[in-house]
PyMOL Python script that loads the backbone (N, CA, C, O; Angstrom):
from pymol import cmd

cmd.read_pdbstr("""\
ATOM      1  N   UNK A   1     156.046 -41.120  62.163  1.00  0.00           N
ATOM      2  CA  UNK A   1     157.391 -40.651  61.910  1.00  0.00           C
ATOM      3  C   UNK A   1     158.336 -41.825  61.656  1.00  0.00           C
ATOM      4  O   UNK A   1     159.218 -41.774  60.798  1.00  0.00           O
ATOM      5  N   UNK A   2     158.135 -42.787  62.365  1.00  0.00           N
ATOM      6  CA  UNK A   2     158.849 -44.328  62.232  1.00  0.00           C
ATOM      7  C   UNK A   2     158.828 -44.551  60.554  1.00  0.00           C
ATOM      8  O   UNK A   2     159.818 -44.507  59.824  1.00  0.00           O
ATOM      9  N   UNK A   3     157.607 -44.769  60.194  1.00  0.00           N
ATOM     10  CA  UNK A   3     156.979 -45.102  58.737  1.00  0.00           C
ATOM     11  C   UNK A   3     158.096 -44.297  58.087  1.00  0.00           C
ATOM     12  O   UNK A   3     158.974 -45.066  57.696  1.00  0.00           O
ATOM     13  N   UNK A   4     158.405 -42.880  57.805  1.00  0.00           N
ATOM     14  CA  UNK A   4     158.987 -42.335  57.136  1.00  0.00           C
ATOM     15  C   UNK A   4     160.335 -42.232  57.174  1.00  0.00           C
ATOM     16  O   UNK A   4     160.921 -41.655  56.258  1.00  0.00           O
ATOM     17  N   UNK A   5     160.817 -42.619  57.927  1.00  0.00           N
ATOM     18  CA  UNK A   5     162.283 -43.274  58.518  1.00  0.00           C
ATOM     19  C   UNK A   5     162.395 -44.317  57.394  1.00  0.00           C
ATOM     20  O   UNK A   5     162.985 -44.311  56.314  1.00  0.00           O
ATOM     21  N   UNK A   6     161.676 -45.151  57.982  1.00  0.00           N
ATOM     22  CA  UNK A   6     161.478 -46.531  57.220  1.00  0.00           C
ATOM     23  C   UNK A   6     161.633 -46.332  55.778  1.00  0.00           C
ATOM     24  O   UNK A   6     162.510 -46.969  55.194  1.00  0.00           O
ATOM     25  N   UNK A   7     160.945 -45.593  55.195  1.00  0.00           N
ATOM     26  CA  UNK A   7     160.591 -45.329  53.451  1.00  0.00           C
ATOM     27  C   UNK A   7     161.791 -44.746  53.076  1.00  0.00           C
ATOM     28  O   UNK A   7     162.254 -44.931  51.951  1.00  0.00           O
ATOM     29  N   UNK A   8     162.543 -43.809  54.215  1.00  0.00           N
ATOM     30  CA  UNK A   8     163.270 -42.804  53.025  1.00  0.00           C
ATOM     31  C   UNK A   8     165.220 -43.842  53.383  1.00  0.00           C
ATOM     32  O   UNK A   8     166.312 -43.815  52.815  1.00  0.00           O
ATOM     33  N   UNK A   9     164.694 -44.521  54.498  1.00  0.00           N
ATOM     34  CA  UNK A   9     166.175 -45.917  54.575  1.00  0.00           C
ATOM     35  C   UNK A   9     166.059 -47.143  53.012  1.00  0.00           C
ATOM     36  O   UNK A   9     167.030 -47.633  52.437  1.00  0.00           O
ATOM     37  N   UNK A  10     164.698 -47.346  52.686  1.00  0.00           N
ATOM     38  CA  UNK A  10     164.198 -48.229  51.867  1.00  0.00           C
ATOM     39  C   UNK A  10     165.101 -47.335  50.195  1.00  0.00           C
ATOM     40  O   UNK A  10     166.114 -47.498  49.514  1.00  0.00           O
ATOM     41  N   UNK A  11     163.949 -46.449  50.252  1.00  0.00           N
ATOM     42  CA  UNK A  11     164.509 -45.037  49.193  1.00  0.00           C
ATOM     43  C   UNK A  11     166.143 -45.466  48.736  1.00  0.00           C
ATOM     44  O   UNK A  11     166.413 -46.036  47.679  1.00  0.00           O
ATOM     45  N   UNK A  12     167.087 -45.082  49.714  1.00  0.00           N
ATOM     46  CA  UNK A  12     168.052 -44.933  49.513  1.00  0.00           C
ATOM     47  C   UNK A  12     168.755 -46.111  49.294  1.00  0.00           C
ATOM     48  O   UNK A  12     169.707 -45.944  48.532  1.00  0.00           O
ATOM     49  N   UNK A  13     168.589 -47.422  49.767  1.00  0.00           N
ATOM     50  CA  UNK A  13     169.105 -48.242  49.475  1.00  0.00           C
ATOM     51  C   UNK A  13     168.759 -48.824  48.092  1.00  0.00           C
ATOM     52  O   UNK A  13     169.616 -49.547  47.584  1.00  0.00           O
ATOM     53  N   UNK A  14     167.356 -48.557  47.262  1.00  0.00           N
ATOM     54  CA  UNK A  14     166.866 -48.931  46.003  1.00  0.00           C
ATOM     55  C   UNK A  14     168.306 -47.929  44.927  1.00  0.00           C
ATOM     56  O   UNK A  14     169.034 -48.143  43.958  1.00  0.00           O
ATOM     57  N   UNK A  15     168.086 -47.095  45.672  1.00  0.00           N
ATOM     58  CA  UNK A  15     168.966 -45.794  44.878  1.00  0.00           C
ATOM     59  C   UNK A  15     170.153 -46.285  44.866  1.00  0.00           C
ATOM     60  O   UNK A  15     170.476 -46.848  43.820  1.00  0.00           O
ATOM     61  N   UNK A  16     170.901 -46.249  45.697  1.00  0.00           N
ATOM     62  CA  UNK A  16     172.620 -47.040  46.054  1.00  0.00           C
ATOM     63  C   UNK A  16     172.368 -48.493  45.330  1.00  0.00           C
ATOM     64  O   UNK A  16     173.538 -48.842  45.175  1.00  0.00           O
ATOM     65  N   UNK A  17     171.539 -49.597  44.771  1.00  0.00           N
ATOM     66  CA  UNK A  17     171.561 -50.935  44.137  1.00  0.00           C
ATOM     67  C   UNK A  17     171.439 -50.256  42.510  1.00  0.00           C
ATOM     68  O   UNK A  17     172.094 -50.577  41.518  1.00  0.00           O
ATOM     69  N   UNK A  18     170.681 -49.524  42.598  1.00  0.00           N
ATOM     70  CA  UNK A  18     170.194 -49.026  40.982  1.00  0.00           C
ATOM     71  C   UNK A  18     171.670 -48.354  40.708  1.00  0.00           C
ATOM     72  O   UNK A  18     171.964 -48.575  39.534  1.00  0.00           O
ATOM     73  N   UNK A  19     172.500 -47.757  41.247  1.00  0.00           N
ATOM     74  CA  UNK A  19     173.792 -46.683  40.766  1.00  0.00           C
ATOM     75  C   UNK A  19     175.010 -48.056  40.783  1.00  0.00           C
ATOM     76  O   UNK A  19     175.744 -48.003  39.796  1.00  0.00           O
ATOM     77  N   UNK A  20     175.243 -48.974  41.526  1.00  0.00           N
ATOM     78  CA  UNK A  20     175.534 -49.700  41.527  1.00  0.00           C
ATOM     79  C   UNK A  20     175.329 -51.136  40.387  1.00  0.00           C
ATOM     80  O   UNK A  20     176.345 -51.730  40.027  1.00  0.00           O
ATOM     81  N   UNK A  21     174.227 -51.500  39.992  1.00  0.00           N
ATOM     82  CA  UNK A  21     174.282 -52.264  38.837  1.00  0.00           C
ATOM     83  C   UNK A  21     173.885 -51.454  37.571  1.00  0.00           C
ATOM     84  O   UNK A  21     173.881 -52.195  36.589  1.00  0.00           O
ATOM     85  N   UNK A  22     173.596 -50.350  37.320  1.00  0.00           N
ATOM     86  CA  UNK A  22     173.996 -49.194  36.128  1.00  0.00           C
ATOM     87  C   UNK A  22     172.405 -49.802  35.749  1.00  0.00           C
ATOM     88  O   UNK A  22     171.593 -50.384  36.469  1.00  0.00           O
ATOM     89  N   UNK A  23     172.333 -49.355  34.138  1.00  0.00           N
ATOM     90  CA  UNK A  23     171.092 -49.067  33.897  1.00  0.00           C
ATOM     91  C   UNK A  23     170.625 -50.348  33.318  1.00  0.00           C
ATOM     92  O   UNK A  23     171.576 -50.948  32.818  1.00  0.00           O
ATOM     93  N   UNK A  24     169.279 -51.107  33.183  1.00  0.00           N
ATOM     94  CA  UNK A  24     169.216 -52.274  32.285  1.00  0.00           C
ATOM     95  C   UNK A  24     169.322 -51.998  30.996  1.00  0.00           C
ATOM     96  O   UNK A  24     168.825 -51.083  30.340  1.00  0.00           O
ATOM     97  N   UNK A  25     170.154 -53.046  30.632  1.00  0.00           N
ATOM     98  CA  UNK A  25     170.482 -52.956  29.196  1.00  0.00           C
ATOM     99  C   UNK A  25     169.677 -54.362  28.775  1.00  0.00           C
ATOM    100  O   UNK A  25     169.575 -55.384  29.453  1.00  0.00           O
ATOM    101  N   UNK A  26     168.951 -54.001  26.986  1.00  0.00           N
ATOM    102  CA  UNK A  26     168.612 -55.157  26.619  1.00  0.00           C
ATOM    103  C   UNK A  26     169.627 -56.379  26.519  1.00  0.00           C
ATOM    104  O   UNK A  26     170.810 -56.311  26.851  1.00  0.00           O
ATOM    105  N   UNK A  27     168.949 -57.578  25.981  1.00  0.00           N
ATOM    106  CA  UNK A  27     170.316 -58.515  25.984  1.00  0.00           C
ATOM    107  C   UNK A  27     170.095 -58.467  23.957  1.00  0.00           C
ATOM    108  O   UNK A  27     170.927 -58.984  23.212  1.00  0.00           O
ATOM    109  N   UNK A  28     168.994 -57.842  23.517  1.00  0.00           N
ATOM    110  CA  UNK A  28     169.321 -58.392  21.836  1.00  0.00           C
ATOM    111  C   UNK A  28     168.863 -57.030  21.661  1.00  0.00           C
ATOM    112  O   UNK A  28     168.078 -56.403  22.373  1.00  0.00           O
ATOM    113  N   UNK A  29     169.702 -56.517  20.203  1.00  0.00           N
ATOM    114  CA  UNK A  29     169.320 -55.185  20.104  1.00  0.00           C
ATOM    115  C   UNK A  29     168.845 -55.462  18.526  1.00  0.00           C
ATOM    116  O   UNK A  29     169.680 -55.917  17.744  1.00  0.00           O
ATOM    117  N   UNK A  30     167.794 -55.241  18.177  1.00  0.00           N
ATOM    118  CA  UNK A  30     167.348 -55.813  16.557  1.00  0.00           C
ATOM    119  C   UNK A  30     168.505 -54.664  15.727  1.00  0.00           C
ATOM    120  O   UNK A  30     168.881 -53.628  16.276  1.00  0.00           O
ATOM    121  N   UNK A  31     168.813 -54.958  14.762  1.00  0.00           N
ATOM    122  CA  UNK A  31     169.667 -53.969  13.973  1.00  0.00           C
ATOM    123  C   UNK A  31     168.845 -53.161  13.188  1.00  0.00           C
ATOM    124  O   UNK A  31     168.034 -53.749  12.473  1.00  0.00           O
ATOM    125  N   UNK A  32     168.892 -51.338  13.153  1.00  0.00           N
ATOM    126  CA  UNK A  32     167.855 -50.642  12.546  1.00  0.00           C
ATOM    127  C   UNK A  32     168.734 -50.568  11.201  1.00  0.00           C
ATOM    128  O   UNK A  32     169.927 -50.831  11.044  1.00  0.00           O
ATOM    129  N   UNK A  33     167.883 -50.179  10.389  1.00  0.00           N
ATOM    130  CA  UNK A  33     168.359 -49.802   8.826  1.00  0.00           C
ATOM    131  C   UNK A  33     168.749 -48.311   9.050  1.00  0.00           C
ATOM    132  O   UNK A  33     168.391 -47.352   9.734  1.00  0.00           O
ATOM    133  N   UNK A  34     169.731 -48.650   8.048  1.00  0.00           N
ATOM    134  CA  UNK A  34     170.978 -47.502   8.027  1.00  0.00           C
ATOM    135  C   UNK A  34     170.342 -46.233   8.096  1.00  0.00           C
ATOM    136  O   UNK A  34     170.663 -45.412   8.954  1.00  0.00           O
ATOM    137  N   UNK A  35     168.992 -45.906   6.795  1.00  0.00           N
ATOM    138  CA  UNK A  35     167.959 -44.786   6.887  1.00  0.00           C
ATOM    139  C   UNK A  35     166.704 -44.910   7.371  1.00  0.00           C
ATOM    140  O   UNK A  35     165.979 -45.676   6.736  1.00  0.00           O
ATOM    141  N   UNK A  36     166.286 -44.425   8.226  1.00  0.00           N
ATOM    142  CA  UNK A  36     164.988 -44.222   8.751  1.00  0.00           C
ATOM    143  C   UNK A  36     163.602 -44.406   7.757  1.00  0.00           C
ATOM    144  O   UNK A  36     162.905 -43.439   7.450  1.00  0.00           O
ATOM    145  N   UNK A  37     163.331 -45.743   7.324  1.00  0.00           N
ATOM    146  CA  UNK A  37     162.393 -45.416   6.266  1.00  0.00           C
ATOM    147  C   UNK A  37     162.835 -45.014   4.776  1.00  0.00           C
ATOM    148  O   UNK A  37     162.121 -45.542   3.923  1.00  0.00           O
ATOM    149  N   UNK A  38     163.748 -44.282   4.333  1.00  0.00           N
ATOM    150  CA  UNK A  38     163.606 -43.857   3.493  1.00  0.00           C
ATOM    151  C   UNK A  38     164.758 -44.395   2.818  1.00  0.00           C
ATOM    152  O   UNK A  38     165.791 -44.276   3.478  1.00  0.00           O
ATOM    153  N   UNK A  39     164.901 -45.027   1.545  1.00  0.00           N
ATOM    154  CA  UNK A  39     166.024 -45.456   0.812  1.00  0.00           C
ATOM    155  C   UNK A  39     166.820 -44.737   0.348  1.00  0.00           C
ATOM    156  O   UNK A  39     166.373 -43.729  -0.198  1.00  0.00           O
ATOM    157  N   UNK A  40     168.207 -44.930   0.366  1.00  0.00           N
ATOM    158  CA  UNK A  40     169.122 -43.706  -0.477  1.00  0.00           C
ATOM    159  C   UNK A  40     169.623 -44.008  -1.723  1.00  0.00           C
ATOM    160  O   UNK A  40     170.172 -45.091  -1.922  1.00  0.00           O
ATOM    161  N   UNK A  41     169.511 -43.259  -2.499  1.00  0.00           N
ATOM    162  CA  UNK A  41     169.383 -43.182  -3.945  1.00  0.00           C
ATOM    163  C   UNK A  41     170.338 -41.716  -4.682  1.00  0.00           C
ATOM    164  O   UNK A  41     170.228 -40.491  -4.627  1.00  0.00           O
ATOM    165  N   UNK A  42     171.165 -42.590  -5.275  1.00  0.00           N
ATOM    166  CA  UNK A  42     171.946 -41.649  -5.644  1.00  0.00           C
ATOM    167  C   UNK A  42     171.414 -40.843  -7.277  1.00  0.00           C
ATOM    168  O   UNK A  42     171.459 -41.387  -8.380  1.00  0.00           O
ATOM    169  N   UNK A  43     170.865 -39.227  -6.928  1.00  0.00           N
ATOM    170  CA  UNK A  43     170.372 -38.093  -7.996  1.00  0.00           C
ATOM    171  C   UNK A  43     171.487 -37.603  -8.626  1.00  0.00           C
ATOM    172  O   UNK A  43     171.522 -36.385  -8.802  1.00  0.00           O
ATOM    173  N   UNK A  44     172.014 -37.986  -8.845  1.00  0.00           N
ATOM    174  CA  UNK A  44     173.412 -37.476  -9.576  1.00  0.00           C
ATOM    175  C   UNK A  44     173.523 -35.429  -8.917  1.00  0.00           C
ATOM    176  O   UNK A  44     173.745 -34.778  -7.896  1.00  0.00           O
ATOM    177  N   UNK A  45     173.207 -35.262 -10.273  1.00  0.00           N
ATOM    178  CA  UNK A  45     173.606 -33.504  -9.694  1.00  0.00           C
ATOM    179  C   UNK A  45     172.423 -32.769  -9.366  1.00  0.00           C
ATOM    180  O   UNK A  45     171.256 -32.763  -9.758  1.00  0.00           O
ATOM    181  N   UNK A  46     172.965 -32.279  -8.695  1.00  0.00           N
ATOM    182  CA  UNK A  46     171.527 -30.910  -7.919  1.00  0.00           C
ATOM    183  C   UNK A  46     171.430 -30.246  -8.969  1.00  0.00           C
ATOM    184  O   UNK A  46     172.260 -30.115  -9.868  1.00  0.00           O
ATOM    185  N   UNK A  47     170.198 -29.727  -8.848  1.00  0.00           N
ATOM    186  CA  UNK A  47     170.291 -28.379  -9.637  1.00  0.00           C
ATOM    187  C   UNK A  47     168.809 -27.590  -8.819  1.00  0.00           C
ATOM    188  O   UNK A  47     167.924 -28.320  -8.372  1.00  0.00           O
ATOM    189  N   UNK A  48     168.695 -25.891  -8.702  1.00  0.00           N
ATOM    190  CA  UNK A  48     167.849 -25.437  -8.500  1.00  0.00           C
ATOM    191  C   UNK A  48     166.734 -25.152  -9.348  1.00  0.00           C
ATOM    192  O   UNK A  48     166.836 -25.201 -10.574  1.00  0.00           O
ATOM    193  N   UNK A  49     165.500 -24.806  -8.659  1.00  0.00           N
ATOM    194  CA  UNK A  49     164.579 -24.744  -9.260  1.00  0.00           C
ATOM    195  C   UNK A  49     164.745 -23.131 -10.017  1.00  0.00           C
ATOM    196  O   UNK A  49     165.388 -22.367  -9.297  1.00  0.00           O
ATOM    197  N   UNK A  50     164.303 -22.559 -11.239  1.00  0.00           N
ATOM    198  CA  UNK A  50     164.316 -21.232 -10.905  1.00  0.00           C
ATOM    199  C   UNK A  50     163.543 -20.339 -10.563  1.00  0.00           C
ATOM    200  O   UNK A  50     163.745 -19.128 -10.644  1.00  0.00           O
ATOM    201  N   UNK A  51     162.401 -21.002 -10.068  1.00  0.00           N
ATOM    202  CA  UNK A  51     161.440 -20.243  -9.950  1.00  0.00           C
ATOM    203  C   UNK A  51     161.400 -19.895  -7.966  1.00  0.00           C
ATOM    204  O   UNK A  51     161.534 -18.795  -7.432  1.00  0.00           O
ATOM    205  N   UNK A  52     161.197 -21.103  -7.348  1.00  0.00           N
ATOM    206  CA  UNK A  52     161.110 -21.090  -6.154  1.00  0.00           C
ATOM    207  C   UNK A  52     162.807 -21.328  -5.212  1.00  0.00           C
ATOM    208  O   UNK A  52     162.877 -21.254  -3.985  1.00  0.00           O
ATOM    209  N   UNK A  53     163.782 -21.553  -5.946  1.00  0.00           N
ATOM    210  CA  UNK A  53     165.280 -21.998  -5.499  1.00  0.00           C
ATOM    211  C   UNK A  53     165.309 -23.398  -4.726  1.00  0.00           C
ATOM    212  O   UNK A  53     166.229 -23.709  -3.969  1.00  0.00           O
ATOM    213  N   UNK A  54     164.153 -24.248  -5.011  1.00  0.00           N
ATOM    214  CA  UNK A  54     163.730 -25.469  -4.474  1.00  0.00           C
ATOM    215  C   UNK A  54     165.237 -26.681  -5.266  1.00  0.00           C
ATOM    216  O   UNK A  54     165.144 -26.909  -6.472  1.00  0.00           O
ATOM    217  N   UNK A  55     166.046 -27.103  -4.744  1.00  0.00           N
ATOM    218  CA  UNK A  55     167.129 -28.183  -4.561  1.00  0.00           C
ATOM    219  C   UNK A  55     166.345 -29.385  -4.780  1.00  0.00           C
ATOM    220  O   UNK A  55     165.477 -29.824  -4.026  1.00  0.00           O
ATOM    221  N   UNK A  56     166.941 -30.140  -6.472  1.00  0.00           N
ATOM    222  CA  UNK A  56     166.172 -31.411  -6.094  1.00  0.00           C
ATOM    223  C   UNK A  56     167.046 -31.965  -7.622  1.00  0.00           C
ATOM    224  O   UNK A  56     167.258 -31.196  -8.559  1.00  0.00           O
ATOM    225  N   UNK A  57     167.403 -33.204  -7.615  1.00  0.00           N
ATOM    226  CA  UNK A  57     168.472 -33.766  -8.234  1.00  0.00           C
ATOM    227  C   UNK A  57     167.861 -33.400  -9.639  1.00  0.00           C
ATOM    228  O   UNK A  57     166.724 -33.152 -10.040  1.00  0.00           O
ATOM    229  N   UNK A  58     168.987 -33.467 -10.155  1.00  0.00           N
ATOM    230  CA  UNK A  58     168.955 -33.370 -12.003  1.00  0.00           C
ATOM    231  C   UNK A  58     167.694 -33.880 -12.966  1.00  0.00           C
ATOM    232  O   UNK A  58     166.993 -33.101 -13.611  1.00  0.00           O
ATOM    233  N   UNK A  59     167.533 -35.296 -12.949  1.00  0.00           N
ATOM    234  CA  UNK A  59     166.922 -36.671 -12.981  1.00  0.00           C
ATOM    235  C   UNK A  59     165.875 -36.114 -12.723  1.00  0.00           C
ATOM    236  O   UNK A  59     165.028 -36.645 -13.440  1.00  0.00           O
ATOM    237  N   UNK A  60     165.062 -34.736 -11.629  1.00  0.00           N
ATOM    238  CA  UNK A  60     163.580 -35.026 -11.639  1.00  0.00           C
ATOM    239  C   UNK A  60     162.918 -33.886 -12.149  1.00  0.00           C
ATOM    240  O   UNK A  60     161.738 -33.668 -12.423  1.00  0.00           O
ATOM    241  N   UNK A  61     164.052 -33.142 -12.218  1.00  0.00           N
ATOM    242  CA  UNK A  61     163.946 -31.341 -12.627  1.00  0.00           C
ATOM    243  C   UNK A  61     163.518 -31.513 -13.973  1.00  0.00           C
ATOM    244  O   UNK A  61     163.932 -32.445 -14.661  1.00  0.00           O
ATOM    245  N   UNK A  62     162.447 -30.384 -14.516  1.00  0.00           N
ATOM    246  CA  UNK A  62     161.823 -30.005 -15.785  1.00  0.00           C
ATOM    247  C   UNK A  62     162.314 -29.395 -16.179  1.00  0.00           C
ATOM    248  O   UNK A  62     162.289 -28.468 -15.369  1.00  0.00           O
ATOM    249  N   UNK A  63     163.168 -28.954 -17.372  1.00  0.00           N
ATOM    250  CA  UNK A  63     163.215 -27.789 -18.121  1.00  0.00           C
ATOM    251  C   UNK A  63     162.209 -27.137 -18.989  1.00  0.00           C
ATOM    252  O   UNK A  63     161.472 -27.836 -19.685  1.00  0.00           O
ATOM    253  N   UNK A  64     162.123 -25.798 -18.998  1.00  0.00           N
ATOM    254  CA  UNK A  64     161.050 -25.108 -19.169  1.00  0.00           C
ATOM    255  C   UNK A  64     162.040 -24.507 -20.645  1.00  0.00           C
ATOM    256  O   UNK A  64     163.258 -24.621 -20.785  1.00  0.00           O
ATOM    257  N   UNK A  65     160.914 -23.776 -21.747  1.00  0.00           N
ATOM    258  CA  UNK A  65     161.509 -23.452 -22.863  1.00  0.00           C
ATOM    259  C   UNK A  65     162.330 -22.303 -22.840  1.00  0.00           C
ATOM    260  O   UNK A  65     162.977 -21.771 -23.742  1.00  0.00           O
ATOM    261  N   UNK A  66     162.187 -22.012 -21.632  1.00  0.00           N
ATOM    262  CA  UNK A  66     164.061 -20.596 -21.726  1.00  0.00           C
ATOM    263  C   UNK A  66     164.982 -21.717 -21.127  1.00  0.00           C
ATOM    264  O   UNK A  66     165.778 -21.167 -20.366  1.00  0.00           O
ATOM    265  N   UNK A  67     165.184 -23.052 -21.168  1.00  0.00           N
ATOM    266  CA  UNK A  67     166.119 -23.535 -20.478  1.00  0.00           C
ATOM    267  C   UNK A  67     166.361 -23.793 -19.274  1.00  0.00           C
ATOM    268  O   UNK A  67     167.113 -24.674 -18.859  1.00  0.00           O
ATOM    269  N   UNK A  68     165.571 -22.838 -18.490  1.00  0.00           N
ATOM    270  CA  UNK A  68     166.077 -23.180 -17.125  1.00  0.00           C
ATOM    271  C   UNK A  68     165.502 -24.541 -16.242  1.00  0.00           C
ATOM    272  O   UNK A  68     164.608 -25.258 -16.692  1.00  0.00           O
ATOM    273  N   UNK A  69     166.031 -24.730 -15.177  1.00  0.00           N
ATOM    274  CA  UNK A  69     165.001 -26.123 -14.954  1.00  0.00           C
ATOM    275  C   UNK A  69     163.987 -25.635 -13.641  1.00  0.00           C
ATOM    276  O   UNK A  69     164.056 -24.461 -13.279  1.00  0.00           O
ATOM    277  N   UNK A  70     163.385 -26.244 -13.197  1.00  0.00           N
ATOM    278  CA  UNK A  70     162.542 -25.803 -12.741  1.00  0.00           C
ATOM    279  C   UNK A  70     161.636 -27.402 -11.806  1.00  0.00           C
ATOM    280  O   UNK A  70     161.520 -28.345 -12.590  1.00  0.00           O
ATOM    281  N   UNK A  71     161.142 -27.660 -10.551  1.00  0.00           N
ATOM    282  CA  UNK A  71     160.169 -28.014  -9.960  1.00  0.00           C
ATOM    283  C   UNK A  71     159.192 -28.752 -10.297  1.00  0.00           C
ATOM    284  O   UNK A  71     159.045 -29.932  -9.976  1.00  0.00           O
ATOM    285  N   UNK A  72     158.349 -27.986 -11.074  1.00  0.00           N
ATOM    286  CA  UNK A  72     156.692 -28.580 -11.164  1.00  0.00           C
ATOM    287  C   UNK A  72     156.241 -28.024 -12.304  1.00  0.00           C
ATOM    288  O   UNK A  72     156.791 -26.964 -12.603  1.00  0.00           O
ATOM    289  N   UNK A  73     155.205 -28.519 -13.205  1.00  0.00           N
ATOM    290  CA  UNK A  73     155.138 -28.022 -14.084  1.00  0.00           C
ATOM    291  C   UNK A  73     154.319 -26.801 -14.010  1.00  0.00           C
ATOM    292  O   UNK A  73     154.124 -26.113 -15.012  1.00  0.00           O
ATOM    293  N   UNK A  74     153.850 -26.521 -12.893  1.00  0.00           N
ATOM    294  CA  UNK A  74     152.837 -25.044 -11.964  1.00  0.00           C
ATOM    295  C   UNK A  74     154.261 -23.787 -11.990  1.00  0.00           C
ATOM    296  O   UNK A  74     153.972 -22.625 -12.276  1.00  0.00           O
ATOM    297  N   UNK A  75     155.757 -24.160 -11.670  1.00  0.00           N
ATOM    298  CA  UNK A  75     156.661 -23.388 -11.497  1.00  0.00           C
ATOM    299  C   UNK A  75     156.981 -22.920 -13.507  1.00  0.00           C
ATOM    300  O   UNK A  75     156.821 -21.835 -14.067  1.00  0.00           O
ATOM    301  N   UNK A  76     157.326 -23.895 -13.924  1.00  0.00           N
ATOM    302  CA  UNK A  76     157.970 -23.641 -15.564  1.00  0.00           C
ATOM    303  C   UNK A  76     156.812 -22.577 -16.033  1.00  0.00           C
ATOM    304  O   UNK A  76     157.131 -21.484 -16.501  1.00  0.00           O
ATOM    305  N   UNK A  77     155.594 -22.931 -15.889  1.00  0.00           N
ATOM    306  CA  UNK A  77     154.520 -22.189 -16.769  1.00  0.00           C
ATOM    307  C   UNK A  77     154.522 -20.329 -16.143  1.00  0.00           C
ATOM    308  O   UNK A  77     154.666 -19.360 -16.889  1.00  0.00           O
ATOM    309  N   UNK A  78     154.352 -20.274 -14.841  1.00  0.00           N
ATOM    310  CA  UNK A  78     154.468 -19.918 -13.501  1.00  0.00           C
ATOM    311  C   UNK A  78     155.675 -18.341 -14.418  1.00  0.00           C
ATOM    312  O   UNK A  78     156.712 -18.683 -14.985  1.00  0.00           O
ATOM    313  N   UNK A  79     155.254 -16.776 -14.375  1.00  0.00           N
ATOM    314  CA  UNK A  79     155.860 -16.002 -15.371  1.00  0.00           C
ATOM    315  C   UNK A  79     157.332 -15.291 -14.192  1.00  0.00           C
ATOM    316  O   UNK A  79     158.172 -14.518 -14.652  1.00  0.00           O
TER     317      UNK A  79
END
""", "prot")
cmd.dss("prot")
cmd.show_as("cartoon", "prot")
cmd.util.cbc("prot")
cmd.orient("prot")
């Protein structure tokens, strides 16, 4: 019973030093890039797909021979 006296006086004083000097903070923080991996690149205008309503900039969209634009060339052919 002593022992556990002992542990839970120990306990609390680790607890009361830890709340007291707050949490460790690094001392160098490397700087992350602005995007996660992925570069940003400006697609000028959206436009939808018309087949699936798939969103994907101007610049990568197909137009199919009724005009509309479209995805993949599986979507344009696609009735």
């Amino acid at each position: 019973m002593d022992l556990l006296a002992d542990l839970i006086i120990i306990w609390f004083i680790v607890l009361l030093y830890r709340r007291w000097t707050g949490p460790v903070r690094p001392r160098f923080r490397p700087e992350r890039p602005v995007t996660a991996g992925r570069s940003v690149r400006s697609g000028g205008e959206m436009v939808s797909c018309a087949h699936c309503g798939l969103y994907l900039p101007h610049a990568e969209a197909l137009t199919g021979a009724d005009g509309k634009t479209y995805c993949s060339r599986e979507h344009a052919r696609a009735p």
